[in-house]
C-alpha positions in Angstrom: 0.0 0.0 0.0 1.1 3.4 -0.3 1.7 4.5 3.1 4.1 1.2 3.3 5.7 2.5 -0.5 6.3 5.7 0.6 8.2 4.2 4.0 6.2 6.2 6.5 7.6 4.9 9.6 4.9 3.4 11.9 2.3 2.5 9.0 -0.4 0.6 11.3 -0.9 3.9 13.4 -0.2 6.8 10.5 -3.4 4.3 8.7 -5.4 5.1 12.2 -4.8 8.4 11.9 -6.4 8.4 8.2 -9.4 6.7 9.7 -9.9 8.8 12.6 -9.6 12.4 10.7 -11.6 11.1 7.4 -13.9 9.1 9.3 -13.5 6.1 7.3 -13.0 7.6 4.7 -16.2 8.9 4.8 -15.3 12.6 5.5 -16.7 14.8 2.5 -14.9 17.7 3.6 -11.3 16.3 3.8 -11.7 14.0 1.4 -12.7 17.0 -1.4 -9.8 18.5 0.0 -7.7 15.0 -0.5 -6.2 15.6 3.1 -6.3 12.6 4.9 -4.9 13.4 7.7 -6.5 16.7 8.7 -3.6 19.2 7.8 -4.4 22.8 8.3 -2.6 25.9 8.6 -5.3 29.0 8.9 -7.8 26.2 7.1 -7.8 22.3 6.1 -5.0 22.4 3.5 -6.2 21.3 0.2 -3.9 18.7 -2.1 -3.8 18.0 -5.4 -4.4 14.0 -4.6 -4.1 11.8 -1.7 -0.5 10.9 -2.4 0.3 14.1 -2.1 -1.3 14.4 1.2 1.0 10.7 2.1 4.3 12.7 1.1 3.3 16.0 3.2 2.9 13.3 6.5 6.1 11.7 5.2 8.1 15.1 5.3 6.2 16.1 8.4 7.1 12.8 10.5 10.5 13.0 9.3 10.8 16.4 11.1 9.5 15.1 14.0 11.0 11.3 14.3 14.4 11.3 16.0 16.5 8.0 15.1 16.1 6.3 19.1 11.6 7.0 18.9 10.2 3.5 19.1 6.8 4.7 20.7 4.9 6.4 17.7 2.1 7.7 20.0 4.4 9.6 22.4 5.9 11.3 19.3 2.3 12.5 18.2 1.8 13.3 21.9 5.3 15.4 21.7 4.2 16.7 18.6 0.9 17.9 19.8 -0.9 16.0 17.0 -4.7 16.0 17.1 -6.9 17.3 20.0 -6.6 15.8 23.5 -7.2 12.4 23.7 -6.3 11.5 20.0 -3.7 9.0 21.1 -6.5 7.1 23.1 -8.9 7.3 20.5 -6.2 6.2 17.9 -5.4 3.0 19.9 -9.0 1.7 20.3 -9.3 1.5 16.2 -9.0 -2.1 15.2 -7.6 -2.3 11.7 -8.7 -5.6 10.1 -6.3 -8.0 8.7 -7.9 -7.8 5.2 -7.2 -5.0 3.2 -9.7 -4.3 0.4 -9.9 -1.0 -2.3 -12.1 1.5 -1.1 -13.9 3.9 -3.6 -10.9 6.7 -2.4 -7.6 5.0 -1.8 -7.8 1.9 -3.6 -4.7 -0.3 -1.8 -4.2 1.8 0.9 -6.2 1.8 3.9 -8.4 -1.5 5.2 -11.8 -1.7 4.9 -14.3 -1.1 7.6 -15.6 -4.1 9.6 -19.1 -4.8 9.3 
């Protein structure tokens, strides 16, 4: 998938984060804005396609990833990523082990259980 290509380090929680900003996916306004992972600066930033969205998280975790971080979710706490409580919210998604296309990123996030 995509996320994995583009070695984003940490790709089972940076795929949480997808789903818990778009909602699934199902987020009309980031999604028009192909910004899956809620970027702003003054507003939600708006990309050109989702992969560029996946290379602006790439260059932003490799600003914020030292070489010795093995705990992902104190870096987004570090970071300030997300509202309080996004790291417990983040860690009670379930990803399932299947992986099917969606009708946005085809190959790159999990489907939704049922």
């Amino acid at each position: 998938d995509r996320i994995c290509r583009a070695d984003i380090k940490f790709p089972e929680i940076v795929m949480k984060q997808v789903i818990l900003e778009t909602g699934w996916l199902k987020s009309k306004h980031l999604m028009s804005r192909n910004n899956l992972f809620g970027f702003r600066s003054k507003n939600y930033m708006r990309f050109n396609n989702w992969e560029d969205s996946v290379a602006h998280y790439k260059s932003w975790q490799l600003k914020k990833l030292s070489d010795n971080d093995n705990d992902y979710y104190n870096v987004l706490v570090r970071a300030r990523y997300g509202a309080p409580g996004y790291v417990t919210h983040l860690k009670k998604i379930i990803c399932p082990a299947s992986r099917h296309p969606t009708p946005y990123l085809p190959r790159v996030l999990v489907e939704r259980p049922t």
